[in-house]
N, C-alpha and C positions, 0 to 999 in steps of 0.2 A: 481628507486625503493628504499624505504626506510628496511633500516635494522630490524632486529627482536628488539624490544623494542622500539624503537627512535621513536620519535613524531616530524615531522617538519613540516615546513608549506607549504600550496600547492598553486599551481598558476594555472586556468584552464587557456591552450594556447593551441588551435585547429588551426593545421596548415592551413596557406592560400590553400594549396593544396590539403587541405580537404574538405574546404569549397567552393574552383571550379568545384572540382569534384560532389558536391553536386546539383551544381546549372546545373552541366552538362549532371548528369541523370534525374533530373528533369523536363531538357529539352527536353530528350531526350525518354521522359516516351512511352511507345507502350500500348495505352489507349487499353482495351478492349470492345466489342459492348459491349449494356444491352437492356432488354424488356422494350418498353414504357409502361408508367405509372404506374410501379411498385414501387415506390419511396423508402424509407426504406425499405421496405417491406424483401429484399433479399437482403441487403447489401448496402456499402453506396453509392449514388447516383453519376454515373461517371460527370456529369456535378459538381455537388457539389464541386468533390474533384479535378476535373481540376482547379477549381477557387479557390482553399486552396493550392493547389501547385503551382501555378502559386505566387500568393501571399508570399509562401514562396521561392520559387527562387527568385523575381524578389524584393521586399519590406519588408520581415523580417530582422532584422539588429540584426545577430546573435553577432557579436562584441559590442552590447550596452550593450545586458542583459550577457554576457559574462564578460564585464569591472566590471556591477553592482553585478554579484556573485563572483567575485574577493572582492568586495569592504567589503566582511562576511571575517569573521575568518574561514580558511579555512585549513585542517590538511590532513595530512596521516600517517598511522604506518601500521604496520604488525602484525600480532598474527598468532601462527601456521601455518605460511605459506599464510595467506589470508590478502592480502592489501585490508585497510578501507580508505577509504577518508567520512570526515566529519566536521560539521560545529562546531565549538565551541565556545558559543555566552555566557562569562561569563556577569552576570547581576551586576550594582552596589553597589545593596543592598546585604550586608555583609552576613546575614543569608539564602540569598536565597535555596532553595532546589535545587538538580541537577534533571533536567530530561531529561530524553531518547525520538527524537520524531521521530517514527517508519512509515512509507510511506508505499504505496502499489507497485500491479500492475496492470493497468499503469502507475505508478509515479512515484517521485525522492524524496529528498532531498528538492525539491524546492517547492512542495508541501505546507511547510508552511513558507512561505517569508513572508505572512500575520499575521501569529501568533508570529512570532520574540518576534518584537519590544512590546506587551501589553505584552507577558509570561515574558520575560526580564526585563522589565522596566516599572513596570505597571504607576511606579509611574509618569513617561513622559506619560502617555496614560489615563490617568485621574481615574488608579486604585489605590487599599493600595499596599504600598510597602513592606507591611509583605507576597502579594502573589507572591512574586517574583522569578523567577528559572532561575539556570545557563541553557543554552540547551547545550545539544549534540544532533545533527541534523547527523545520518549517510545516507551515500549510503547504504543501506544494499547489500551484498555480493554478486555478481554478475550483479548488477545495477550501471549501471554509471561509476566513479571510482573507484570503487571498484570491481577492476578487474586486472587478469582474476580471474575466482575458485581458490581455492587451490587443486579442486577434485571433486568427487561425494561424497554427503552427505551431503551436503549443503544446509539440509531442515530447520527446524524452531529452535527445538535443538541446533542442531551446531549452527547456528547464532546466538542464544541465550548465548553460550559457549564463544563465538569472542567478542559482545559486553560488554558482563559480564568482561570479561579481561581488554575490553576497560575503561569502567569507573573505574574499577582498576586502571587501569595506568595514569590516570588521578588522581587519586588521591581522588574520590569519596566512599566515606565509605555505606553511605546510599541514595538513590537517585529510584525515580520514574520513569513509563514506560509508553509512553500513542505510542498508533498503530493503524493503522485502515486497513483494508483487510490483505494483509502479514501480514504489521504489526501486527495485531490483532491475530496473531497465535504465530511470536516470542514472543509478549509481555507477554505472559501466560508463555510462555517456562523459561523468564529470571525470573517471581517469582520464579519458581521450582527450576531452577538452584543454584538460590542468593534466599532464602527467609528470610536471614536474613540481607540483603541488600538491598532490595527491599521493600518501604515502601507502595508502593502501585499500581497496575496496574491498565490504564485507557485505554478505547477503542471505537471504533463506527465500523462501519462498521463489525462487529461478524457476522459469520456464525456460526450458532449453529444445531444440528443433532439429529434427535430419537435414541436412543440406541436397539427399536425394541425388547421393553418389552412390557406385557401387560399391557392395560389398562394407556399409558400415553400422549395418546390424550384425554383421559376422560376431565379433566381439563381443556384445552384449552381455553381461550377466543375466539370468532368469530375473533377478528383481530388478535390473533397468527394462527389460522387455515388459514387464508387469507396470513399471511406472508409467513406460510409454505408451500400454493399452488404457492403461486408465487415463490420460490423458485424452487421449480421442475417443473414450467411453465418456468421458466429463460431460453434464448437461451444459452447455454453453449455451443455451437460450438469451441470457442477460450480456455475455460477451458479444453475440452479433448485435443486439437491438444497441449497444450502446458503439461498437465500431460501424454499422451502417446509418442507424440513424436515431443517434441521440437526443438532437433535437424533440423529433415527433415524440419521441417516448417521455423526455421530459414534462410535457403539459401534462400527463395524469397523473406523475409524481411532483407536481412543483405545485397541484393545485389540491391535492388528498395528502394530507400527513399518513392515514391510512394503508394509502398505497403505498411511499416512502417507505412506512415501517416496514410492510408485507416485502418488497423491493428488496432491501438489506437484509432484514433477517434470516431469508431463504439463505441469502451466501453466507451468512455467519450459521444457520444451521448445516449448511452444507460441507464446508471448509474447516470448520471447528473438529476438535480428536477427544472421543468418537463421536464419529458422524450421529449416532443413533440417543444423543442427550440433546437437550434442548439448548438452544445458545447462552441463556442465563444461565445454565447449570455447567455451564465451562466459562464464560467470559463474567457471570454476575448480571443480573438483570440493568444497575443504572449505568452501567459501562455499557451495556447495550443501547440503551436509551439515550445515553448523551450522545454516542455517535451518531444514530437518527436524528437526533434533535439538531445535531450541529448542518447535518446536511440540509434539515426543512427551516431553519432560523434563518439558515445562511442563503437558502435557496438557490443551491450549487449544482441538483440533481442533473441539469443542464451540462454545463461548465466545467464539471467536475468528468463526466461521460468525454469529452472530449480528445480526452488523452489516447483513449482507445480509439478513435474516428482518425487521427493524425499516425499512429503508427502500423493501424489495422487494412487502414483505407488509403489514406490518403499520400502512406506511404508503399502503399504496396508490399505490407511486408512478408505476404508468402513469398515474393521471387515472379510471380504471374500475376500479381494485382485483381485474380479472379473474384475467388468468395472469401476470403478471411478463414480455408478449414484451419484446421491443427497439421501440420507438419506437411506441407504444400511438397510436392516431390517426393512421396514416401505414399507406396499403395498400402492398400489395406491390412495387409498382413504386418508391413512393416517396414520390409525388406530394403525399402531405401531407391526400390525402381530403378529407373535409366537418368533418372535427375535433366530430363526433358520440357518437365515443369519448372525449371528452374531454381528452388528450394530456398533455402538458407542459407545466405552468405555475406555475415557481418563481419566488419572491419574487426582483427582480433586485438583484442586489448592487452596493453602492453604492462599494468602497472599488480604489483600482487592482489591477487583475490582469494579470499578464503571463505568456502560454501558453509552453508550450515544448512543438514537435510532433515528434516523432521520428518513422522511417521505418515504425513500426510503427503509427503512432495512429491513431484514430478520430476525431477530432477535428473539430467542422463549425465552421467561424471563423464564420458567420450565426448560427447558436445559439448557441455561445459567446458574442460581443458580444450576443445577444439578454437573456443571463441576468445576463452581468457585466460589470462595466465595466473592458473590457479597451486599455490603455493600449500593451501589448507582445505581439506575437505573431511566433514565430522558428520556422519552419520548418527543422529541423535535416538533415533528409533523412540520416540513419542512427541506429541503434541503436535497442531493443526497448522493451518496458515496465518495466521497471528501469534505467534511466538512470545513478543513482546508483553502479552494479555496474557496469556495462555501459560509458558511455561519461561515467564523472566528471567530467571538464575539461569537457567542454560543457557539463554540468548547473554548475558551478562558474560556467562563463565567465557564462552566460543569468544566472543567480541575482545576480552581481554586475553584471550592466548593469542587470538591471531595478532594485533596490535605489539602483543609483547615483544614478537618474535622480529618488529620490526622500526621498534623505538631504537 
């Protein structure tokens, strides 16, 4: 554990002992029956995920991409009690900008191994090297190494609070945010925080909410009304269990790798573009794998759920504090109701933002500009909720125009 202030460097080294025990339950997994022919339909398919865990017991070589996330600039420090581990990939063009790249859940830090090397170095990757940016690539707070909590309260805020400190201490004066799912919620948090430090926030993956006033579906385009039924058509089974009680649900993900895997995968098959291909056949099977792995090594399935119990819960974020639905103050059709219930109504942020929408989003541009002050918005019309994985150059190209327009 490093001390309050100090910045040194970190070595991922997952004991052998970790890594048998691993291949031990997986061995040792107590499959459960299922209905024939129900395929997705009710969860993921037990043949499926016998053969993704078998795969991973017996043929993923957790010490390759192990040596090769060694092989990043790799850090830890503390701030108020909470150890950060994170990547710091300074760039070698001199004036580069700093930026913050902010992951979800279920994801890591590794999230964007793809985007490094062109945001870094565009000028090795066939871009101008006036777009070039130092990263800082965190575990955010509770995920991965970055652990354990320092506590409860550990919602988007605070985190906001911790990395705000971080690119402090680093030594960054002025420096940009780009996030997508969590991330897309601290990111907003660190303009408010820092908004004079913060030159610009960039995002994809936005959920955005009626506030459940009159009259603000009037407006709507057909494809935001569509984004918004799909959003309250979304299975959200795994978003309650983890905004009500993460905890309980932890103990059968923290003690079955099995279930871990089955856990993540559903949302990486679910959330990936298109829906209807298997997660390895859009993200690559050991990219799949190290992110599970990173979650059952680290033992975060806990800690990591948290985020959502602090914004979901504990902050009451429909507006009523009732059940956590989708867009609290807006009936069923849509319409936005008498806003009786209270709805949505966050502090609007004041610093440039620029959306990035992929084929997959949810994304309402009226809320949106409602909340932020959004300068750039790119409908990309492909790829899923992992961008960074999925379809990099686009997230690269979007990150570098919005940025451009504000160096």
């Amino acid at each position: 554990m490093t001390t309050e202030h100090e910045i040194r460097p970190f070595a991922i080294d997952i004991d052998r002992a970790a890594l048998d025990d691993l291949a031990d339950r997986l061995a040792r997994t107590r499959w459960p029956d299922e209905l024939p022919g129900v395929g997705w339909s009710r969860g993921v398919p037990a043949g499926y995920l016998r053969e993704l865990a078998e795969h991973w017991r017996t043929r993923y070589d957790w010490r390759a991409h192990e040596a090769a996330l060694n092989a990043l600039p790799n850090f830890e420090t503390v701030m108020d009690g909470q150890r950060v581990h994170f990547l710091h990939v300074r760039s070698p063009e001199p004036d580069a900008v700093p930026l913050l790249l902010l992951h979800g859940w279920p994801g890591a830090f590794t999230d964007f191994l793809d985007v490094i090397g062109p945001l870094s170095d565009p000028r090795a990757h066939g871009g101008d090297p006036s777009a070039a940016f130092h990263l800082v690539i965190p575990s955010l707070p509770g995920f991965g190494f970055s652990t354990p909590l320092a506590g409860p309260g550990m919602g988007a805020a605070r985190m906001a609070a911790v990395l705000a400190e971080l690119m402090d201490r680093l030594g960054y004066g002025r420096y940009g945010v780009h996030g997508y799912d969590t991330g897309s919620w601290v990111a907003p948090e660190l303009g408010k925080a820092a908004p004079d430090r913060v030159v610009g926030v960039h995002v994809n993956a936005m959920i955005t909410f009626p506030a459940g006033v009159e009259g603000e579906m009037d407006g709507l385009s057909d494809a935001e009304r569509g984004r918004w039924r799909r959003m309250q058509d979304f299975n959200d089974g795994y978003l309650r269990c983890n905004a009500k009680r993460p905890q309980t649900v932890a103990y059968g993900l923290h003690d079955s790798p099995s279930g871990q895997l089955a856990w993540i995968v559903e949302k990486f098959k679910e959330l990936t573009e298109p829906e209807d291909k298997l997660p390895e056949d859009v993200l690559g099977l050991d990219r799949v794998l190290t992110t599970v792995s990173l979650y059952w090594l680290t033992g975060t399935a806990a800690s990591a759920a948290q985020v959502y119990y602090e914004e979901m819960t504990a902050n009451a974020w429909t507006g009523d504090g009732a059940d956590g639905d989708w867009g609290a103050g807006a009936d069923d059709e849509g319409d936005g109701g008498d806003g009786a219930s209270g709805g949505w109504a966050p502090e609007r942020g004041t610093v440039p933002t620029g959306v990035l929408v992929s084929a997959h989003d949810v994304t309402v541009r009226p809320w949106a500009e409602r909340d932020h002050r959004v300068v750039r918005w790119t409908e990309l019309g492909k790829g899923g909720h992992f961008l960074a994985m999925e379809e990099p150059d686009a997230l690269v190209d979007d990150v570098r125009a919005f940025f451009a327009s504000l160096r």
